[in-house]
C-alpha positions as CSV (number, residue, x, y, z in Angstrom):
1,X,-16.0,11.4,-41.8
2,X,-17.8,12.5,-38.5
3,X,-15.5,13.2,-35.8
4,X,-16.5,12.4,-31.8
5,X,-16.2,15.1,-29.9
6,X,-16.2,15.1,-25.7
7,X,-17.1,18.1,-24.0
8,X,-16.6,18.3,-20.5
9,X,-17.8,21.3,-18.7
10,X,-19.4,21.7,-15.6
11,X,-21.3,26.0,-16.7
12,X,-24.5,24.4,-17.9
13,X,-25.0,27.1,-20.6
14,X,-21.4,27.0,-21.9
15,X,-22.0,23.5,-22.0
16,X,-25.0,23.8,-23.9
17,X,-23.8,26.4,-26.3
18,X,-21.1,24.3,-27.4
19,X,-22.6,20.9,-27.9
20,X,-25.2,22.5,-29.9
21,X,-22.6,25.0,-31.7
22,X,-20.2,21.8,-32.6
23,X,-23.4,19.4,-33.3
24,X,-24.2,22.0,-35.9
25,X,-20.9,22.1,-37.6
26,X,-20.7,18.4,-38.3
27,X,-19.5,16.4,-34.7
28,X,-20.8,13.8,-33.0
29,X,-21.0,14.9,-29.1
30,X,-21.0,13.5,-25.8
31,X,-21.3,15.9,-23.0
32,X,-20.7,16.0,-19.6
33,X,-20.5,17.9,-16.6
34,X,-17.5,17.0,-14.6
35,X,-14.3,15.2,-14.9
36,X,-15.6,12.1,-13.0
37,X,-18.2,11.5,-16.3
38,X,-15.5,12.5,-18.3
39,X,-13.1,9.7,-17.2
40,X,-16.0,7.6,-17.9
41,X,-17.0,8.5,-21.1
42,X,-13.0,8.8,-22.3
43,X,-13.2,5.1,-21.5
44,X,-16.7,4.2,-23.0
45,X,-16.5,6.6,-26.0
46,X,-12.6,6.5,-27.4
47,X,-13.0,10.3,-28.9
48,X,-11.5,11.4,-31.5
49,X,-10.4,15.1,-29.4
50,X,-11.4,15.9,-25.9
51,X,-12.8,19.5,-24.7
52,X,-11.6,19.7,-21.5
53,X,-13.0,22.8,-18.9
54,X,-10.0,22.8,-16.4
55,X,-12.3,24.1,-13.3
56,X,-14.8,21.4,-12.8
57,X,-15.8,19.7,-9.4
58,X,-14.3,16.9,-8.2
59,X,-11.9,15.9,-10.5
60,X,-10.4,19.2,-12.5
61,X,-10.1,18.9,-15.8
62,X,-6.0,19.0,-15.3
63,X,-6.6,15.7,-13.3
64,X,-8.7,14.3,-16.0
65,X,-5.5,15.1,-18.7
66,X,-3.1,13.4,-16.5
67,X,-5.2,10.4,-15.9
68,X,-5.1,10.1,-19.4
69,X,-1.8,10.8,-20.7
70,X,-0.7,7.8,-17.2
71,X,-2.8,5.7,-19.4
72,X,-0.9,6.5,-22.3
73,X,-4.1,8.0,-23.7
74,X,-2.6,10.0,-26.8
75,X,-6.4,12.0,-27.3
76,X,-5.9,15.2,-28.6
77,X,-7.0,17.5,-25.6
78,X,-8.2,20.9,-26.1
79,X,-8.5,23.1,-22.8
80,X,-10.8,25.6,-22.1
81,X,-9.8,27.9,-19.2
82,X,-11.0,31.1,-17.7
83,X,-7.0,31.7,-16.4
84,X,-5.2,33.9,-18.1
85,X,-1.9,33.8,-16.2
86,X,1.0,32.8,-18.3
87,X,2.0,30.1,-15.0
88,X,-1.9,28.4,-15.2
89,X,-1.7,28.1,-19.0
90,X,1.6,26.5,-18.7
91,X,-0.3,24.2,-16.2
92,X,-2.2,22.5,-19.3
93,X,0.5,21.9,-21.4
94,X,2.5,20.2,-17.8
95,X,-0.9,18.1,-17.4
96,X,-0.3,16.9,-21.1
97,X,-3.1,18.8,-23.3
98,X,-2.2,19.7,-26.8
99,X,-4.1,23.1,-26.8
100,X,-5.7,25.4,-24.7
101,X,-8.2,28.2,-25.5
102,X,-9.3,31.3,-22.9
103,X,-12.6,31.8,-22.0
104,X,-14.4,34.1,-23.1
105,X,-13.6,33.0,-26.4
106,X,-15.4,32.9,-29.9
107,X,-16.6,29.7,-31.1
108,X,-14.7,29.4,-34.2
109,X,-11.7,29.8,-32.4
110,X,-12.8,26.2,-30.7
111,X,-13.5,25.2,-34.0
112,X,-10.2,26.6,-35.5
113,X,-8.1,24.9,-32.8
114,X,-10.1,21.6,-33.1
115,X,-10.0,21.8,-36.9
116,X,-5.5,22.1,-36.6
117,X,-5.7,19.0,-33.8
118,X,-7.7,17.0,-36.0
119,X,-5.8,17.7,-38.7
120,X,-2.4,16.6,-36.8
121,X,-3.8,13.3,-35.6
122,X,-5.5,12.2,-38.7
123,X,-4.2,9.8,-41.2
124,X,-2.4,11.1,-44.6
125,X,-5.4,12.6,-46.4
126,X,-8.0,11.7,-44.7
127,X,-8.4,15.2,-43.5
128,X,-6.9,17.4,-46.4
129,X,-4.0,18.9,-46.5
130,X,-2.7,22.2,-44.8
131,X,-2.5,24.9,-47.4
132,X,1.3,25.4,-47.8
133,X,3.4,28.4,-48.5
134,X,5.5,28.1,-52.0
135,X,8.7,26.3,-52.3
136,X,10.9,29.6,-51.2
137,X,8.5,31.0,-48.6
138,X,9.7,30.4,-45.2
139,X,8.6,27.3,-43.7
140,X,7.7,25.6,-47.2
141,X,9.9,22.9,-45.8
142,X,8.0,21.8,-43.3
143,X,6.1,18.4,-43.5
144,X,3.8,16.1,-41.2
145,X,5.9,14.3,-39.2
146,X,4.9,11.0,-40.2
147,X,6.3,11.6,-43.5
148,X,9.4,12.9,-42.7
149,X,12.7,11.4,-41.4
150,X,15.4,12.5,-39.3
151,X,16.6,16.4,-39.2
152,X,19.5,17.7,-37.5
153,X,20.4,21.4,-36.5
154,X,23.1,22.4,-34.0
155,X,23.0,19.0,-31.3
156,X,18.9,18.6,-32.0
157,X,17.8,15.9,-33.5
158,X,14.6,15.4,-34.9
159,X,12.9,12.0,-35.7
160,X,9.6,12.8,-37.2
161,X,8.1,9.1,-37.7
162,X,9.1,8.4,-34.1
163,X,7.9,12.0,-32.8
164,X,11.0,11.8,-30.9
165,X,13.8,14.8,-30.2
166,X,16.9,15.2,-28.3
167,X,19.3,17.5,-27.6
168,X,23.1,16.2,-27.4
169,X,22.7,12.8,-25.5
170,X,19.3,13.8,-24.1
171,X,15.8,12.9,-24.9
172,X,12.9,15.4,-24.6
173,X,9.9,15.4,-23.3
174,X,7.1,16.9,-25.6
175,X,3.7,17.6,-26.1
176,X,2.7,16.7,-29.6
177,X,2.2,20.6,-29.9
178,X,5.6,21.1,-29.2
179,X,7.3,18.5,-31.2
180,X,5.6,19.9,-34.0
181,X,6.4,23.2,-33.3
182,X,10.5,22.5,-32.5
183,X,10.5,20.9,-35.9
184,X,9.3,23.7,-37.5
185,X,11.7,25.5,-36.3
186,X,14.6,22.8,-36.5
187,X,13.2,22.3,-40.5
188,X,14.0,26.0,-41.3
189,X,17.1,26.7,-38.8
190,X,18.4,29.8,-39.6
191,X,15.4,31.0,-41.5
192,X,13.1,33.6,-38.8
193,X,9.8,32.6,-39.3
194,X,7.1,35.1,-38.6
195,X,4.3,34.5,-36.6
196,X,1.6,34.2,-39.6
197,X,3.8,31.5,-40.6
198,X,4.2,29.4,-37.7
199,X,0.5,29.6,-37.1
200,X,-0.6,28.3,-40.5
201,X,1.9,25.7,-40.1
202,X,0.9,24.4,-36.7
203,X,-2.6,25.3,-36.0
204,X,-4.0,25.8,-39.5
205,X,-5.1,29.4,-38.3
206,X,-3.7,32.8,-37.7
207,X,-5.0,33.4,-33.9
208,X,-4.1,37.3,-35.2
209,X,-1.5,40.0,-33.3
210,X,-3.9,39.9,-30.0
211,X,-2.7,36.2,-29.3
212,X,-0.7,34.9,-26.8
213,X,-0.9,31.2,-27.2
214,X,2.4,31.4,-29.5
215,X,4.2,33.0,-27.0
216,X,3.2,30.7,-24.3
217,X,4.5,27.7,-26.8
218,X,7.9,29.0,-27.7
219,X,8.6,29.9,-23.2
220,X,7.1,26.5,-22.5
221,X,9.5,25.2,-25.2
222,X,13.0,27.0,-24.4
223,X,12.4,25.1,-20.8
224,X,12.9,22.2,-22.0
225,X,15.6,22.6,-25.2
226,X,17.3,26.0,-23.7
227,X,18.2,24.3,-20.4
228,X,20.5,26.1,-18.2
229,X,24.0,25.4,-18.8
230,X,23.7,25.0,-22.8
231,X,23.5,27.6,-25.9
232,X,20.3,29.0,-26.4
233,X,19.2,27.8,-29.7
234,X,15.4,29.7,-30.0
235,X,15.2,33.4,-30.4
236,X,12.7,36.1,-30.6
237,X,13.0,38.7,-33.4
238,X,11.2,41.4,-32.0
239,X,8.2,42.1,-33.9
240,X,8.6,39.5,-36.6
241,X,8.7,36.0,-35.0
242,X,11.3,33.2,-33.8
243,X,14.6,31.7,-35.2
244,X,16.1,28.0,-34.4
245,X,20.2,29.2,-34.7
246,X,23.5,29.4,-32.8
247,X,24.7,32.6,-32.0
């Protein structure tokens, strides 16, 4: 199957480099040059993911994302950002985008994150399966969502075909990045999972030790479970990875 791709991003050589980069590797492109045209061609085109260039004139592309997600636009949305503060990345994932990669970045990284969205969105096998650990390896539990039913640890509550979680009497609010990654985690409560893990498991690609984008996931995520005024439930094991558990 040949997936539609939308690049929007205003750098005419970045632009360029990319729509020729991702024609190469098998997409079908549309590319434009601010978020305006991207509005439009999210309309006319129905994509299958969105690249998304948050600094472009007119409409940024964190406008563009919001627009979308008020229309109940569920389009995978990768951003590409030249910030690198932890409070602008955090920005994306507010706006609703599913991913976010910094610039200057390698192109198979795009294709790596766009390869684990894909993957995500895509119906039972039409896309292949993830390589799984063994039955006993940490994680090995973990399934797509839409095959999976209701999970419980401590007061969370996890409904996979619904893509739904709560915490006591309260719903969440998720991206479809962070449902996944809370039921990871909610899936093998009391088991640490390393970071290796958790990347093959939700993006399909270890980003290596250099990456932040896990880090950025689990803060974004203890906002919303870890509230104040309740028992933290996610923990870091230094130098190994993160835990779902009560202390």
């Amino acid at each position: 199957m040949t997936y539609a791709v939308l690049l929007a991003e205003d750098d005419r050589p970045i632009r360029t480099a990319l729509e020729r980069a991702l024609t190469l590797e098998g997409y079908r492109v549309t590319a434009v040059a601010d978020g305006i045209q991207a509005l439009a061609a999210a309309h006319r085109e129905r994509p299958d993911v969105i690249l998304l260039d948050v600094m472009m004139p007119g409409i940024d592309g964190l406008q563009v994302c919001q627009v979308l997600r008020a229309e109940q636009d569920r389009t995978p949305v990768l951003m590409l950002t030249a910030r690198v503060e932890t409070a602008d990345r955090i920005a994306g994932l507010d706006a609703g985008a599913d991913d976010y990669v910094v610039k200057p970045f390698e192109v198979e990284e795009v294709f790596a994150r766009l390869r684990a969205l894909l993957r995500r969105t895509a119906p039972d096998g039409e896309y292949g399966d993830r390589d799984g650990a063994a039955a006993d390896e940490p994680g090995a539990g973990y399934e797509r969502a839409a095959d999976s039913g209701v999970v419980e640890a401590a007061d969370l509550r996890i409904d996979g075909p619904s893509r739904r979680a709560w915490r006591g009497g309260r719903e969440l609010e998720l991206t479809r990045t962070e449902f996944e990654l809370l039921e990871l985690l909610v899936r093998n409560a009391g088991i640490v999972l390393d970071h290796s893990t958790i990347y093959d498991r939700i993006w399909g690609y270890d980003f290596g030790p250099g990456s932040k984008n896990l880090a950025v996931y689990v803060g974004y995520l203890r906002r919303k479970v870890d509230v104040p005024g309740s028992r933290p439930l996610i923990h870091t094991v230094r130098g190994i990875g993160y835990v779902l558990r009560e202390d």
